[in-house]
Steps between C-alpha positions, in 0.01 A plus 500: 500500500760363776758739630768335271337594210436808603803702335740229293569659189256277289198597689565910488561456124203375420278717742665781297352312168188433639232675301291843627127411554242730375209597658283300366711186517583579897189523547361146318756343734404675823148360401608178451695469825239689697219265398609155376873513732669476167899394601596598146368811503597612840847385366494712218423798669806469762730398200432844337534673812836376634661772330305747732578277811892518423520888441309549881680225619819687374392803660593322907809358387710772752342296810752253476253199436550263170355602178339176417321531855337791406420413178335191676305718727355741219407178290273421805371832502414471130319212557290638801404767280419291219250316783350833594471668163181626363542485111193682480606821648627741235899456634819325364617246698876554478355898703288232734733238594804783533337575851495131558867379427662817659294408806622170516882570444476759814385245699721270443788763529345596855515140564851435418689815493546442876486280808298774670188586393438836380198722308216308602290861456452635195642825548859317586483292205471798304799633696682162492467528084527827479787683729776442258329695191386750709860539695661483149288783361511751782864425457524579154361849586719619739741351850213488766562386869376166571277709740356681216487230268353290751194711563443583145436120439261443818278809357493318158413160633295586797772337761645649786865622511599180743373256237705655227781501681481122612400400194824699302703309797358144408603539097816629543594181696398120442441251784756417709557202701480528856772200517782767306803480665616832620840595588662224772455514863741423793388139485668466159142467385352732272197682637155452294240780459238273708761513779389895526144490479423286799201641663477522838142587579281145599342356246138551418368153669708557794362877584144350427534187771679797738176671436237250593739392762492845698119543454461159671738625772303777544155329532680274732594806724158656507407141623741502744467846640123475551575274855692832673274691672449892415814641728703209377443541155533916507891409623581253267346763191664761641890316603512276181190578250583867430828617254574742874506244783416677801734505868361250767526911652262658317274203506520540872403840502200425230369201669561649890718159591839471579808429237561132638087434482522589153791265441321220687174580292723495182696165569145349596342617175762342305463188668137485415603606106760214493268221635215612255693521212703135564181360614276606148810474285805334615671391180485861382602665807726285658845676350413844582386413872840319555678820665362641862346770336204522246541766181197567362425744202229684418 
């Protein structure tokens, strides 16, 4: 059946006329299909079912999506369960294939309803397809908060109160473009809604290469700060390697030396730092070694 067909007047009218099967005729057709891959019997069992495929499909037709869509989409569900029935079982296939073409149909309106992608869990389709009944019938029994009416529907679905809410706030709007002009701005211009959702963290590679970057940096360092001898490298951990950078004072007074050895030591250290680090790595270090002095971080 092509989506045309699905719904021009000629087509429902005679899926109306078409003829109930009984029980023993569905099932001589099942047979037939299920063992030989009998076309005319496969098509004579979706011909008497169309009538069941239009009242579910009818059933969606508040999502906003064409009928003859729908009715599409259930016809492929009635012919998946035609593939899968099991005429031996002791059930009716219009109660099997039900299951089947109301399956398909929420698919296809979880598809298509929206640009964003939403109930991929069961438990939020069942709220996606069911929040509307169950808002209209608390409704009919009485004004409730949102609040309330909220958590009464996340106890009967097993959601939590953030997913109803969401949810509620996704149906009572459609999709809108993020192009929309808004009101205009002092260019003349009007303002878009991308124009206010410009995000100024760094973007995933960048933070990643940042990442490896620095832990290169810092191998590089521990390279580097191996050729200062013990003293050396206790100033240099304790003036730039610590979040508290000590006084060339109070290094004095630690290490028994004068304020100006300290400062000599220091400068000397540095030195060393900035030759092994240009000398191992040039390219990488030549930019931050450009000033007189030498930041390091820990």
């Amino acid at each position: 059946m092509s989506q045309s067909m699905a719904l021009r007047p000629g087509f429902v009218k005679a899926a109306q006329a078409a003829p109930y099967l009984e029980r023993e005729d569905e099932k001589t057709l099942a047979l037939l299909w299920r063992a030989q891959r009998d076309a005319q019997a496969l098509h004579r069992i979706a011909h008497a079912h169309m009538r069941l495929v239009m009242a579910i499909a009818a059933r969606f037709r508040h999502y906003g999506l064409p009928q003859a869509d729908l009715v599409q989409e259930g016809h492929v569900g009635l012919l998946e369960a035609a593939a899968r029935f099991e005429p031996d079982r002791d059930i009716r296939f219009s109660t099997y294939a039900t299951w089947w073409i109301r399956a398909a149909i929420q698919d296809y309106v979880l598809r298509n309803w929206s640009i964003v992608r939403g109930g991929t869990s069961s438990n939020q389709k069942a709220l996606f397809f069911n929040l509307r009944r169950l808002r209209a019938r608390l409704a009919r029994h009485g004004d409730h908060p949102p609040s309330s009416t909220f958590s009464q529907i996340a106890l009967a679905l097993g959601v939590s109160y953030q997913d109803v809410e969401m949810m509620n706030a996704r149906l009572s709007g459609g999709d809108v473009s993020l192009n929309a002009p808004l009101a205009p701005s002092d260019s003349g211009e009007p303002d878009e809604r991308g124009d206010f959702l410009v995000d100024t963290q760094p973007l995933p590679e960048d933070s990643v290469q940042e990442m490896i970057d620095s832990d290169r940096r810092a191998a590089w360092l521990k390279q580097a700060l191996a050729t200062l001898n013990p003293r050396e490298f206790h100033i240099i951990q304790q003036r730039k390697l610590t979040d508290e950078a000590m006084t060339l004072e109070a290094l004095a007074d630690q290490l028994g030396i004068s304020k100006e050895r300290v400062r000599q030591l220091e400068t000397r250290a540095l030195n060393k730092l900035k030759s092994a680090l240009l000398q191992n790595q040039p390219e990488a270090f030549l930019p931050h070694l450009a000033g007189s002095q030498l930041r390091l971080s820990a």
